[in-house]
C-alpha positions in Angstrom: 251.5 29.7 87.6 249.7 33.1 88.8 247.5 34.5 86.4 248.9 38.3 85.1 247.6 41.1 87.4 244.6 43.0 85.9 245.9 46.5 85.4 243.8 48.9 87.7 240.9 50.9 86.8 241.3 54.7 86.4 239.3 57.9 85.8 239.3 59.3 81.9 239.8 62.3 84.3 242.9 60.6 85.5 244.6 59.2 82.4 243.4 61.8 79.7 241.5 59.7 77.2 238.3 57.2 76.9 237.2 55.3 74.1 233.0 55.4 74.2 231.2 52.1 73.2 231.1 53.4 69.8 234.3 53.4 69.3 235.3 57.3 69.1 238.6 58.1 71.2 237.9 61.5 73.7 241.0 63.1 74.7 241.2 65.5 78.0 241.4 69.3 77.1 240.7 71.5 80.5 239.4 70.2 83.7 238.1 70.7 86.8 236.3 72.7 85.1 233.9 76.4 86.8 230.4 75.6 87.3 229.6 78.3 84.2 231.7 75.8 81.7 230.0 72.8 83.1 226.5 74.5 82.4 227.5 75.3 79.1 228.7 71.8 77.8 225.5 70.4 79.8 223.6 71.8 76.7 226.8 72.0 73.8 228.3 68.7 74.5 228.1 66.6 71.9 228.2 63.4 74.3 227.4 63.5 78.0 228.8 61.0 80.5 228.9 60.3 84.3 231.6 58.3 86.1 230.2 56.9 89.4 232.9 55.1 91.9 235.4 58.3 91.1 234.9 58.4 87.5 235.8 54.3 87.4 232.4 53.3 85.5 231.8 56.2 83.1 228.7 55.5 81.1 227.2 57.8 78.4 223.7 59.3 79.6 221.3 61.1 77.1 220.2 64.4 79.7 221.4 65.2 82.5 220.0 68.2 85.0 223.2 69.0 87.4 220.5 69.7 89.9 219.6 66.2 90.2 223.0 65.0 91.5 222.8 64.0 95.1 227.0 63.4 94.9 229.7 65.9 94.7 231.6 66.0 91.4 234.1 67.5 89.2 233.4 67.8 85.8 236.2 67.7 83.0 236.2 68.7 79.1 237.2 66.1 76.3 237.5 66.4 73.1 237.6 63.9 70.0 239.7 64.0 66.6 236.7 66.6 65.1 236.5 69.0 67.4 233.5 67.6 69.1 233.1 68.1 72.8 232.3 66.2 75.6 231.3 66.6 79.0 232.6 64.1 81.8 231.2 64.2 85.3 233.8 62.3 88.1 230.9 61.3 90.9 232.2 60.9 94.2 230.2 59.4 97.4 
């Protein structure tokens, strides 16, 4: 008997939530977001996270200098239940 297919891997940006490794659910709220937004949650953001492989492996990163990213990206704006933001960058190579 086959074993059941593994569902496929999508973006946060592409599905409109994430659950971090802490438990907290982040829902989507505006995205692609202007550069000027993106600078802004850089510093506001409450949790900051990169996706590499188009946003498939998004892990939570504790500083993160835009400048330093040698891969083109769109970055997207969640939100959890209190209002907190977060700041999800969507690599792509």
């Amino acid at each position: 008997m086959p074993e059941p297919a593994t569902p496929p891997r999508r973006s946060p940006a592409t599905t409109g939530h994430w659950t971090d490794p802490t438990g907290t659910t982040w829902s989507l709220r505006r995205g692609p977001l202007v550069p000027r937004r993106t600078r802004r949650l850089r510093t506001e953001a409450a949790l900051l996270v990169l996706g590499h492989s188009a946003g498939l492996d998004p892990q939570p990163v504790t500083a993160l200098d835009l400048a330093e990213l040698h891969a083109p990206y769109l970055a997207y704006e969640f939100t959890d239940a209190d209002g907190r933001a977060m700041l999800f960058l969507e690599l792509h190579c």
